[in-house]
C-alpha positions as CSV (number, residue, x, y, z in Angstrom):
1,X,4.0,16.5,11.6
2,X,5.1,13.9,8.2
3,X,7.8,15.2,6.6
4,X,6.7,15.1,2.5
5,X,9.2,14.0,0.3
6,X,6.1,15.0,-2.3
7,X,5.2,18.5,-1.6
8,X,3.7,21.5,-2.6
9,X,1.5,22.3,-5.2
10,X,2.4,23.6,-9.0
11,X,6.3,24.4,-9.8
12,X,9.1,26.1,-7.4
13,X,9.3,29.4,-9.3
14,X,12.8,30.3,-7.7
15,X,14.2,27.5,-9.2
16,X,16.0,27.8,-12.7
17,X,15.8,25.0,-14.7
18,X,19.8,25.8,-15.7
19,X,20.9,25.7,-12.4
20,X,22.5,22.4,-12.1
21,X,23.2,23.0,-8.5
22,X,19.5,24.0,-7.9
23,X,18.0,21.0,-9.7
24,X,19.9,18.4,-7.4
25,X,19.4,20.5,-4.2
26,X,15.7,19.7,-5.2
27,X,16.0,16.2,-6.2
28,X,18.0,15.3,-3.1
29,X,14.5,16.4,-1.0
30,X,11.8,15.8,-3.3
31,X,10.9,13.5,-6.1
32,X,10.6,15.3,-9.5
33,X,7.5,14.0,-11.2
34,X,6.8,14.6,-14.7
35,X,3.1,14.3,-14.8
36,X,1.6,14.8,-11.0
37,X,-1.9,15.3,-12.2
38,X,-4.0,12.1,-11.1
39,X,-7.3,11.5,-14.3
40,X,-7.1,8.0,-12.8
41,X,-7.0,6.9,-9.3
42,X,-9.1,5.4,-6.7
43,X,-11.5,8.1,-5.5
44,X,-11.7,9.3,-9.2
45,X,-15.6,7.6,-9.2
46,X,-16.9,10.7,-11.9
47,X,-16.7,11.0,-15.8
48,X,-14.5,14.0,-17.3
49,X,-14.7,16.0,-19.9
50,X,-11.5,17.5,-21.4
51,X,-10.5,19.7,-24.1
52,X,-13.5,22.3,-24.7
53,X,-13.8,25.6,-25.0
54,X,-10.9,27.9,-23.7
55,X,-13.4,29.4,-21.1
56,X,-14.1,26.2,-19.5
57,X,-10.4,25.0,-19.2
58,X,-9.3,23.2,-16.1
59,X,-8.8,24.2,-12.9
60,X,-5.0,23.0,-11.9
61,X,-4.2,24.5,-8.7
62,X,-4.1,28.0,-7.0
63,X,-1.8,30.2,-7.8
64,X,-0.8,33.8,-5.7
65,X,-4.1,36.2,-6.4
66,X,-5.3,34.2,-9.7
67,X,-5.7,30.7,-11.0
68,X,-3.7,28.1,-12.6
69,X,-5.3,26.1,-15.8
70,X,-4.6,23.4,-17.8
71,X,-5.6,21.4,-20.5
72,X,-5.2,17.4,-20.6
73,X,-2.9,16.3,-23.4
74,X,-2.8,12.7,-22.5
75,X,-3.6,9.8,-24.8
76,X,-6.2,8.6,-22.1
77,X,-10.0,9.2,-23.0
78,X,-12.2,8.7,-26.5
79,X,-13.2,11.5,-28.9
80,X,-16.6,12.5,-28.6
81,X,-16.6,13.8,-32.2
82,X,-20.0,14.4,-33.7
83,X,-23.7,13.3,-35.0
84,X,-24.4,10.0,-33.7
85,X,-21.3,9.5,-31.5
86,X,-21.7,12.3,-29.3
87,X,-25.8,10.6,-29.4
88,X,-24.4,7.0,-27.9
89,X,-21.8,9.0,-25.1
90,X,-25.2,11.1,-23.9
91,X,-27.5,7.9,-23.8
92,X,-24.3,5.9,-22.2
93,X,-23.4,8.4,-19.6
94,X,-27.0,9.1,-19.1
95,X,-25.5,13.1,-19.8
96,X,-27.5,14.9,-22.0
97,X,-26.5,18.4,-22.0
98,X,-23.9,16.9,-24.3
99,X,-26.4,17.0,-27.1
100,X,-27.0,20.8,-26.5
101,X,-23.5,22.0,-25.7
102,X,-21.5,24.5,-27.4
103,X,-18.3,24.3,-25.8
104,X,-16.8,20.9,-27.2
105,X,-14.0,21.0,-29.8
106,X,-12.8,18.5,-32.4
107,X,-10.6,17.5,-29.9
108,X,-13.0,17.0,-27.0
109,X,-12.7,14.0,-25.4
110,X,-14.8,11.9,-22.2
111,X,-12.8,10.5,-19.9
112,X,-14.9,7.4,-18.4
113,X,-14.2,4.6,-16.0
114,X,-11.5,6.6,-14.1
115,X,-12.0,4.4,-10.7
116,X,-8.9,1.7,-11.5
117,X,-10.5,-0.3,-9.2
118,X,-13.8,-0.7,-11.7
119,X,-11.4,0.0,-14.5
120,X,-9.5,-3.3,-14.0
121,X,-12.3,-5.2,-13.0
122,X,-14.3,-4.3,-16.6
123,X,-11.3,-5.3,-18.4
124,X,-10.9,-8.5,-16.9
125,X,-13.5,-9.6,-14.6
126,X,-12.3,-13.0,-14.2
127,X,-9.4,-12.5,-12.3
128,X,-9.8,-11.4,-8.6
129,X,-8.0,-8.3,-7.3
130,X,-6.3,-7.4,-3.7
131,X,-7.9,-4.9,-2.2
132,X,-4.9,-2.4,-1.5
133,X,-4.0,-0.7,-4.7
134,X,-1.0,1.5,-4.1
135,X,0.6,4.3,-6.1
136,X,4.3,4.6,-7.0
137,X,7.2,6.9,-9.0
138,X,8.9,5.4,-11.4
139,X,10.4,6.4,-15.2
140,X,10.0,3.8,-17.6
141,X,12.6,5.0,-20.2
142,X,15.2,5.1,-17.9
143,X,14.6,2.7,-14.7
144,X,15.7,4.6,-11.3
145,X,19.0,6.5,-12.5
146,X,19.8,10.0,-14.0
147,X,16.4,11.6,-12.3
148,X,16.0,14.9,-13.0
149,X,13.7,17.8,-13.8
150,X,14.3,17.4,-17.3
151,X,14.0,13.5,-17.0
152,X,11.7,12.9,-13.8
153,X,9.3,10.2,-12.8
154,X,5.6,9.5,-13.2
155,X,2.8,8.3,-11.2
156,X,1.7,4.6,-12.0
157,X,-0.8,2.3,-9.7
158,X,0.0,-1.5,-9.2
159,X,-2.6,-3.8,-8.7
160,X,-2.1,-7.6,-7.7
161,X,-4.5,-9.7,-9.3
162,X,-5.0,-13.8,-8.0
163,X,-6.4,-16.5,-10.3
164,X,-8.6,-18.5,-8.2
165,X,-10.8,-21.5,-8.2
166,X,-13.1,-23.1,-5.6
167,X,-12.7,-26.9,-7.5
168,X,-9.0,-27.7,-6.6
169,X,-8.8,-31.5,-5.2
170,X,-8.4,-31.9,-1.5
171,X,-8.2,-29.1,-0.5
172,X,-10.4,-26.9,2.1
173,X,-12.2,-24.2,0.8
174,X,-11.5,-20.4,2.1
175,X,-14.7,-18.6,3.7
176,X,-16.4,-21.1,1.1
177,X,-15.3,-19.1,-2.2
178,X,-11.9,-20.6,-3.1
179,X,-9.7,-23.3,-2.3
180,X,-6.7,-22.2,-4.7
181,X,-5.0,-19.3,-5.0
182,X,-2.2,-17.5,-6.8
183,X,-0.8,-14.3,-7.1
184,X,0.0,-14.8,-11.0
185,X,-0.6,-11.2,-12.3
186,X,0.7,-7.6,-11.9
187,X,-1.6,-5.0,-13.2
188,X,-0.3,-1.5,-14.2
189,X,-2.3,1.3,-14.2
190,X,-0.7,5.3,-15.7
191,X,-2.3,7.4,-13.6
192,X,-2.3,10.3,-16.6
193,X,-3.0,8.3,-19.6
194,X,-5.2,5.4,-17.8
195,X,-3.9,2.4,-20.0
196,X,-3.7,-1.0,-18.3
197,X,-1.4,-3.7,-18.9
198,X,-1.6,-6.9,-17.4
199,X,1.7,-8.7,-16.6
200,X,2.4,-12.7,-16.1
201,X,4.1,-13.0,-12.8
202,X,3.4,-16.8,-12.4
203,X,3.9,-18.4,-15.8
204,X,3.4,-21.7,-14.1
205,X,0.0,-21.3,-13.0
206,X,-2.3,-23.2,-15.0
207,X,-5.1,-21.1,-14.7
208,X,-3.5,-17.9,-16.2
209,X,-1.9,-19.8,-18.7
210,X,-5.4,-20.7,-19.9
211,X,-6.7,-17.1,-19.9
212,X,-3.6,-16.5,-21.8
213,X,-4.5,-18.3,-25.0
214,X,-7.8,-17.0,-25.0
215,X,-6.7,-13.6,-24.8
216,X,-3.3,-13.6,-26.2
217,X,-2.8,-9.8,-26.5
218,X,-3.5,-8.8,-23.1
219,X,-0.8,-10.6,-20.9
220,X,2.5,-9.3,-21.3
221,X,5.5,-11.3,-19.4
222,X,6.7,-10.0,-16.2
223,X,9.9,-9.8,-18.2
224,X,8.9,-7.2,-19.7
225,X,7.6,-5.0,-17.3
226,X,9.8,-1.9,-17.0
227,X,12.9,-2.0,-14.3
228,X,12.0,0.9,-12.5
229,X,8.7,-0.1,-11.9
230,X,9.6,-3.8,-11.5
231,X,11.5,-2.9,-8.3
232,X,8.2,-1.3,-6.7
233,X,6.6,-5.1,-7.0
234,X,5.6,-5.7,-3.1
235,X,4.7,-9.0,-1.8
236,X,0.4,-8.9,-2.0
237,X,-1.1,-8.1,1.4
238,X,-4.3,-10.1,0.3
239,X,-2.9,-13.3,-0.2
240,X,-0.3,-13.2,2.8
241,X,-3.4,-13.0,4.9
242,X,-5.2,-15.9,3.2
243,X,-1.7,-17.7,4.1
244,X,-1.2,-16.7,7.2
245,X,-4.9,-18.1,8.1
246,X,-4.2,-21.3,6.9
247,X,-0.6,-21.6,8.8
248,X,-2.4,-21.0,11.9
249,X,-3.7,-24.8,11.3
250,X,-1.4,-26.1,9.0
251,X,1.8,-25.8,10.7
252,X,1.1,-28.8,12.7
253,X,2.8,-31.8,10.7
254,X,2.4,-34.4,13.3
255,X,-1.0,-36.0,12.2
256,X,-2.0,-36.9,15.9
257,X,-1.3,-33.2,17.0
258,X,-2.8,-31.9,13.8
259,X,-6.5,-34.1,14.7
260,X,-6.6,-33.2,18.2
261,X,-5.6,-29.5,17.5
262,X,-3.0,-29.3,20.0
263,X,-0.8,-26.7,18.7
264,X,-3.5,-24.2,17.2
265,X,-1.8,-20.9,16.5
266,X,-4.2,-17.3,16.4
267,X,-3.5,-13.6,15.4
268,X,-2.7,-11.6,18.1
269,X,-4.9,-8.6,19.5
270,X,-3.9,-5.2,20.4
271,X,-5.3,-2.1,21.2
272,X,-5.7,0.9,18.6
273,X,-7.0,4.1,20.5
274,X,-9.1,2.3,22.9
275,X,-10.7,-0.5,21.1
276,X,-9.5,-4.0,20.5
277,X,-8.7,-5.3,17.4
278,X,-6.6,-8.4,15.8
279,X,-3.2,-7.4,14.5
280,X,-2.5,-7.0,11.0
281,X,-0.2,-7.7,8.9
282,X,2.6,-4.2,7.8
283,X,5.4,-3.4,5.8
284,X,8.8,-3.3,7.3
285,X,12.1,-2.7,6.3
286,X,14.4,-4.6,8.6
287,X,17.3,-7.1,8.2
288,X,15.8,-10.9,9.0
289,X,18.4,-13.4,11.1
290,X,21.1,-14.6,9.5
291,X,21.0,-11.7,6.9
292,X,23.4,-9.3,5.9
293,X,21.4,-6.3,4.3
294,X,18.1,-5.0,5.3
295,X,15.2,-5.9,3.3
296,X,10.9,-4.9,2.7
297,X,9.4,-7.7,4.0
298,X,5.8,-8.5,5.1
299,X,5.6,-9.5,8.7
300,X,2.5,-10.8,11.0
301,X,3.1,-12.3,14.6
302,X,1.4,-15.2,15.9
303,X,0.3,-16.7,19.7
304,X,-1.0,-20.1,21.3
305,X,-4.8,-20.4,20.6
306,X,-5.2,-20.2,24.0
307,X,-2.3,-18.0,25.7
308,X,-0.8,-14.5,24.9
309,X,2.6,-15.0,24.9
310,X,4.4,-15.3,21.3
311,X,5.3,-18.2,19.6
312,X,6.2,-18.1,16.1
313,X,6.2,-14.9,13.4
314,X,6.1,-15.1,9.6
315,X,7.5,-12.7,6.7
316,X,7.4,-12.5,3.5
317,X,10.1,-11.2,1.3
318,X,9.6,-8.8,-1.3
319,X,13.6,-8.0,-2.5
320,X,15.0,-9.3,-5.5
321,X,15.6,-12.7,-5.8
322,X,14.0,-13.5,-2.5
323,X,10.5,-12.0,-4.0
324,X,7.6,-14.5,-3.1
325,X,10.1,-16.5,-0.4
326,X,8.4,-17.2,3.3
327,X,10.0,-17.6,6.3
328,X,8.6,-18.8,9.7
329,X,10.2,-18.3,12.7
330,X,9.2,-20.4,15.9
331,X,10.2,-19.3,19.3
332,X,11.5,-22.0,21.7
333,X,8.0,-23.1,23.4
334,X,10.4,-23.5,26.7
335,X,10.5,-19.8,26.2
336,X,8.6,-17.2,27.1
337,X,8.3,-14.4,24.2
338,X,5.8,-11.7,25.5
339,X,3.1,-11.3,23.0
340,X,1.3,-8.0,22.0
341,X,-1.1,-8.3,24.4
342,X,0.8,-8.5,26.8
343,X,3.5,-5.7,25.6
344,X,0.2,-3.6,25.7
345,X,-0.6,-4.7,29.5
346,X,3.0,-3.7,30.6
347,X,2.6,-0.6,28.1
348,X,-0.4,0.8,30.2
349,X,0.0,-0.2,33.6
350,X,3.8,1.5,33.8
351,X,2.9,4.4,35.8
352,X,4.9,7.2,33.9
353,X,3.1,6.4,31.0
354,X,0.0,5.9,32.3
355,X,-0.3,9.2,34.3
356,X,0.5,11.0,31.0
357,X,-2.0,9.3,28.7
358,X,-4.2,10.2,32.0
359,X,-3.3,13.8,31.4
360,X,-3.8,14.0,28.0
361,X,-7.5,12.2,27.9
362,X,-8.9,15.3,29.9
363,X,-11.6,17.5,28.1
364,X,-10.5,18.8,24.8
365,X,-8.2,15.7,23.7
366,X,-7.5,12.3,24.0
367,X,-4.6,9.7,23.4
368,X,-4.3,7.4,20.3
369,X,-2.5,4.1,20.9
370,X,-1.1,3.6,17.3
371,X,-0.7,0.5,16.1
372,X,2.1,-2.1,18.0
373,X,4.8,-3.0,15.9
374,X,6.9,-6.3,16.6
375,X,10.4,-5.9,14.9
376,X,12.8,-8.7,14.6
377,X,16.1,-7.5,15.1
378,X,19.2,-10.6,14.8
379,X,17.4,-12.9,17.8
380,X,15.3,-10.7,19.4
381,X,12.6,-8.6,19.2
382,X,11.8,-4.9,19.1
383,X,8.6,-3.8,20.1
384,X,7.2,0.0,19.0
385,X,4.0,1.8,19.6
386,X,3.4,5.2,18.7
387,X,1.2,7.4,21.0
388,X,-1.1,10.4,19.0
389,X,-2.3,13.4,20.3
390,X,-6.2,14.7,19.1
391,X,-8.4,17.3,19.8
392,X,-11.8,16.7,20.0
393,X,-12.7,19.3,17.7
394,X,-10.6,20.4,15.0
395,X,-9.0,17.1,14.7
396,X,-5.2,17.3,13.5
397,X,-3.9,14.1,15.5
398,X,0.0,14.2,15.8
399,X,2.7,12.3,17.0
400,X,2.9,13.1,20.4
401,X,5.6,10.1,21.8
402,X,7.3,7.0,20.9
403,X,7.0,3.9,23.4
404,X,9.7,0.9,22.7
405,X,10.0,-2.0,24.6
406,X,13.1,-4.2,24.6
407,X,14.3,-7.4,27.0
408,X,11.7,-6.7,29.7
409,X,12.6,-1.9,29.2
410,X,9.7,-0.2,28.4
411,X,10.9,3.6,27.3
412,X,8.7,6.5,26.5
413,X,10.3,9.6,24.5
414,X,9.4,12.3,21.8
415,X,11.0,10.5,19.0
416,X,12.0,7.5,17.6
417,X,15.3,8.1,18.0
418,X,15.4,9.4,21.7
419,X,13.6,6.0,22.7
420,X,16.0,4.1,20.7
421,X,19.4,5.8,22.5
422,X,17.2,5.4,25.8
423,X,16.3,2.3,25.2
424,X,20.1,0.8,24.3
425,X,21.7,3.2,26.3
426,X,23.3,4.9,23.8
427,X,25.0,8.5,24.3
């Protein structure tokens, strides 16, 4: 089962908040954050209502025999006050039990457009958005050092956002809705209080730089984007797929090659449960040829339109001064480099590892093939696939064995790090 480094609902009561001992014993396995509650967030699709009437306080979390309440004391949200506001929030959120209502207070206040997905895109509709939102710790006064329980981290959503136009000169259109592309904004979201900002990551980019004088107050330069935050930016899954698309073609620099397509590249395809499907691009955090120090990269494989073996794979770097660089990396085509494909070919006809998934797709359960992963490690390649365990009914899949390949070994053990020691014979 995952092992949480974010657990547990509410506060450790056997902790004392004078222990000094206690308070790093929990920091060491945990993450202290300041405000876990999430008013904004991706399946947050309703309107709230905070601050009313004692009895109607908010449900927090279960605690022992009884309850847990709380009441929201963030800046996020708009008075409803009375008279002829509290008319326009009823005939806005089509609500009107607010007009009859005795529970709201002064202080009562609607908290709308909670969905940071809609609450971006209302802000600024002209800029497109990648589709994978993702949620990280971070203290803003005090960047990543001297976290405690009296100084901890809170919960903020980043968002990359692309400028894009479909009227760039020369230059082929992608799926027919843009021909130009850049990743030239970071959007922020507090995931207590709700309030945006919008940061300038590309200051070059004419297109932002437009948008910029017509709304001078909203952009904020990247400079000025909080440390510890800063170092959760992540190189934008969205546009390293339009990229990667585009390489498949555009690699070829020899014109005569490049007419007659004689070098096409594709995506690979492997298999996830039992069903075929292109690989995508994942996260790593691996140390790239020629490096010294490991790094988060963004990494997608690539074979000969018309053969299975691999021939090139391309990263992008997300670490420090190395943010936004891309590097290819072309196998020898005198080579053969055994592609997913065929990784998953030798996976499933080796017959220890055959018989077992046998075994374990009887009645009552079957075998999830988890996604193949294709590690560069100095020259060569690691190849991992986890294998899942599922009951038909009930479902709670888990992690049932490890498979890694290496120079033509194909090892299948518990754990990762049985399969590694097995794999490079390591005692």
């Amino acid at each position: 089962m995952p092992e949480y480094f974010v657990k547990n609902i509410g506060p450790d009561p056997t902790i004392e908040k004078n222990s000094t001992l206690e308070v790093l014993d929990r920091i060491r396995y945990s993450i202290p954050i300041g405000k876990p509650r999430i008013y904004y967030g991706e399946l947050t699709k309703t309107n709230v209502i905070t601050s009313t009437a004692e009895k109607d306080r908010e449900l927090d979390y279960p605690s022992g025999e009884a309850n847990s309440y709380n009441t929201y004391d963030g800046s996020g949200g708009i008075v409803i006050g009375k008279g002829w506001q509290r008319w326009i929030f009823a005939k806005y959120l089509n609500n009107w039990r607010m007009l009859l209502t005795d529970e709201f207070t002064p202080e009562t206040k609607v908290l709308y457009r909670r969905n940071i997905n809609a609450r971006v895109r209302a802000i600024a509709p002209f800029l497109r958005y990648d589709n994978d939102p993702y949620l990280v710790v971070a203290n803003p006064n005090f960047g990543n050092q001297n976290i405690t329980e009296t100084n901890p981290n809170y919960l903020y959503w980043m968002i990359d956002a692309y400028t894009t136009t479909n009227h760039y000169p020369y230059s082929d259109p992608e799926n027919n809705e843009f021909n130009y592309i850049r990743n030239s904004v970071k959007v922020v979201i507090d995931a207590y209080n709700g309030s945006v900002k919008f940061y300038v990551a590309d200051p070059k980019d004419p297109i932002i730089r437009t948008w910029k004088k017509v709304f001078p107050d909203m952009f904020t330069p990247i400079a000025e984007m909080p440390k510890s935050i800063r170092t959760h930016i992540r190189y934008p899954l969205d546009l390293f797929q339009v990229q990667s698309e585009v390489l498949a073609t555009y690699h070829m620099d020899d014109p005569r090659v490049f007419y007659n397509r004689e070098d096409l590249w594709r995506v690979p395809i492997e298999i996830y449960g039992s069903q075929q499907q292109n690989v995508e691009p994942y996260y790593l955090i691996t140390k790239l040829p020629e490096e010294t120090l490991e790094e988060f990269i963004l990494l997608l494989p690539y074979t000969p339109a018309s053969r299975n073996n691999l021939i090139a794979w391309l990263a992008a770097r997300s670490d420090g001064e190395n943010y936004g660089k891309l590097l290819l990396y072309q196998f020898p085509k005198e080579r053969l480099i055994y592609g997913p494909e065929q990784i998953e070919a030798l996976i499933n006809q080796d017959p220890e590892i055959s018989q077992q998934i046998s075994l374990w797709n009887r009645e009552g359960s079957k075998a999830i093939q988890g996604n193949l992963l294709v590690i560069p490690i100095n020259k060569s390649l690691l190849y991992v696939e986890p294998i899942y365990l599922e009951a038909e009914q009930n479902s709670l899949p888990t992690l049932a064995r490890v498979i890694i390949s290496y120079e033509n070994r194909i090892v299948m053990k518990s754990t990762l790090d049985e399969a590694l020691r097995e794999v490079f014979q390591v005692n």
